[in-house]
N, C-alpha and C positions, 0 to 999 in steps of 0.2 A: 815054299809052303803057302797054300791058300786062307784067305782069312778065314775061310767056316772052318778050316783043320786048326788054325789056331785059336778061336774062340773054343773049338773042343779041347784044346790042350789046356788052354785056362781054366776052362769049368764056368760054373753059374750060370743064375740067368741072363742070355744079352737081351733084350729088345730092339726089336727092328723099329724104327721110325725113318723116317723122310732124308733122312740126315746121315743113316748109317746104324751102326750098331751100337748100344749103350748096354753098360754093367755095371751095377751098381758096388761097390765093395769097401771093406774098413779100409783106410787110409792107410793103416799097418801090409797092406795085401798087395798097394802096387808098385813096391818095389820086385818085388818077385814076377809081378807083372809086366814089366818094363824091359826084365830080364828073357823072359820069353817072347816077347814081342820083337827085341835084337836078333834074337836068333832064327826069326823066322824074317827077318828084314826088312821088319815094318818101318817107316820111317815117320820119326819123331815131328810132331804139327804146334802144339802150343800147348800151354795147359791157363785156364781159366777158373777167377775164384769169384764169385759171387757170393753178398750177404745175405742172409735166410731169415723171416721172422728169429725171434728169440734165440740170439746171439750165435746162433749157429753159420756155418760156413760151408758152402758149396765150391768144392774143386772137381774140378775136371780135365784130366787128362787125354790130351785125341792123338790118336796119330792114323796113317795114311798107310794102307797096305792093298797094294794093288788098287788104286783107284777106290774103294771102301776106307768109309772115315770108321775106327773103334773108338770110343768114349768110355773112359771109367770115369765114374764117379767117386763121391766120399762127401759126406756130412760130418763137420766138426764144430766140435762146443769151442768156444772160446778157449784158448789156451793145451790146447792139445799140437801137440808135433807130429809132426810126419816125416816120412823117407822119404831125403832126397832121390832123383834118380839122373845127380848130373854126372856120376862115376860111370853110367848106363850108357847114358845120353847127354853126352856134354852141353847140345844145344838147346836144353833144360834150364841153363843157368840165368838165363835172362828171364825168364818166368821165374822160377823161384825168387828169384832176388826182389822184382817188383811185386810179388806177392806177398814179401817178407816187410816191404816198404809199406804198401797200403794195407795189409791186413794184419802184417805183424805175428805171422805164422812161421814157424822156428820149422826149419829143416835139419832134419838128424843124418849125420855121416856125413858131413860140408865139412870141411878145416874150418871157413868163416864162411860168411854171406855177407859182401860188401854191400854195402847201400847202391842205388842203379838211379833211383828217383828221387830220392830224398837227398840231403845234407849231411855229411856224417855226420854232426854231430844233432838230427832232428830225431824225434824219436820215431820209433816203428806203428802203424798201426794208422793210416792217416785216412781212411777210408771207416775205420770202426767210430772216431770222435763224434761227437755229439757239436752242432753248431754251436755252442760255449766255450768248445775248451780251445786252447791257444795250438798256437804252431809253435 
C-alpha cells in the first residue's frame, strides 16, 4: 500500500512539509493508528516528546513508509496517559520507556514500563523538574 492510500485510510488532515507528512491527533487515536500503519508495512522510526509552554507535552510518532517520513502528533497536559503501541510495534519500547523516564508519561496496555535511563528506584519525570528540586 502506498503512503497517500494510507494517509486516506487514516483520515484527517496531514500536512505536507519538508520533512514529510504530519497529523495532528488525540493521543487516544494512535493506537488505532499504529495498527493501520502495520498493515500497510510501514515501518516504525522513533517517537519523540517535547516540552510545550504551560505544562503541555508534545509527542510524536514517525515512521517510514516507502521512503516518506508520517508524523502524528499529540498535545498533553501534564498527567494524561497514552496508548502504548509496543503490542504493535515492539520496537516502540525503547522510546516509551525513556519518555516515561524524562517526562513521566504513563503508557496504558504495558504490563510494566521499566526504567531505560533513570535508577529504579529515581523517580519518573526528570526533564519536567524545575532547577531546585533534587534527584
Amino acid at each position: 500500500m502506498r503512503a497517500e492510500d494510507t494517509r486516506l485510510q487514516i483520515g484527517g488532515t496531514w500536512i505536507e512539509r519538508a520533512d514529510g507528512w504530519w497529523l495532528t491527533v488525540p493521543a487516544a487515536s494512535v493506537q488505532e493508528i499504529a495498527h493501520t500503519l502495520l498493515k500497510a508495512e510501514a515501518r516504525f522510526v522513533t517517537m519523540v516528546a517535547q516540552s510545550e509552554p504551560n505544562h503541555v507535552l508534545k509527542l510524536s510518532w514517525h515512521w517510514d513508509m516507502e521512503g516518506t517520513l508520517l508524523s502524528v502528533v499529540s498535545f498533553l497536559d501534564e498527567g494524561i496517559a497514552v496508548p502504548s503501541i509496543v503490542d504493535t510495534y515492539p520496537g516502540a519500547d525503547w522510546a516509551e520507556r525513556e519518555t516515561r523516564d524524562y517526562y513521566a508519561v504513563t503508557f496504558e496496555g504495558r504490563k510494566d514500563t521499566p526504567t531505560l535511563m533513570l535508577r529504579d528506584d529515581d523517580k519518573p519525570g526528570r526533564f519536567l523538574r524545575t532547577s531546585g528540586d533534587s534527584l
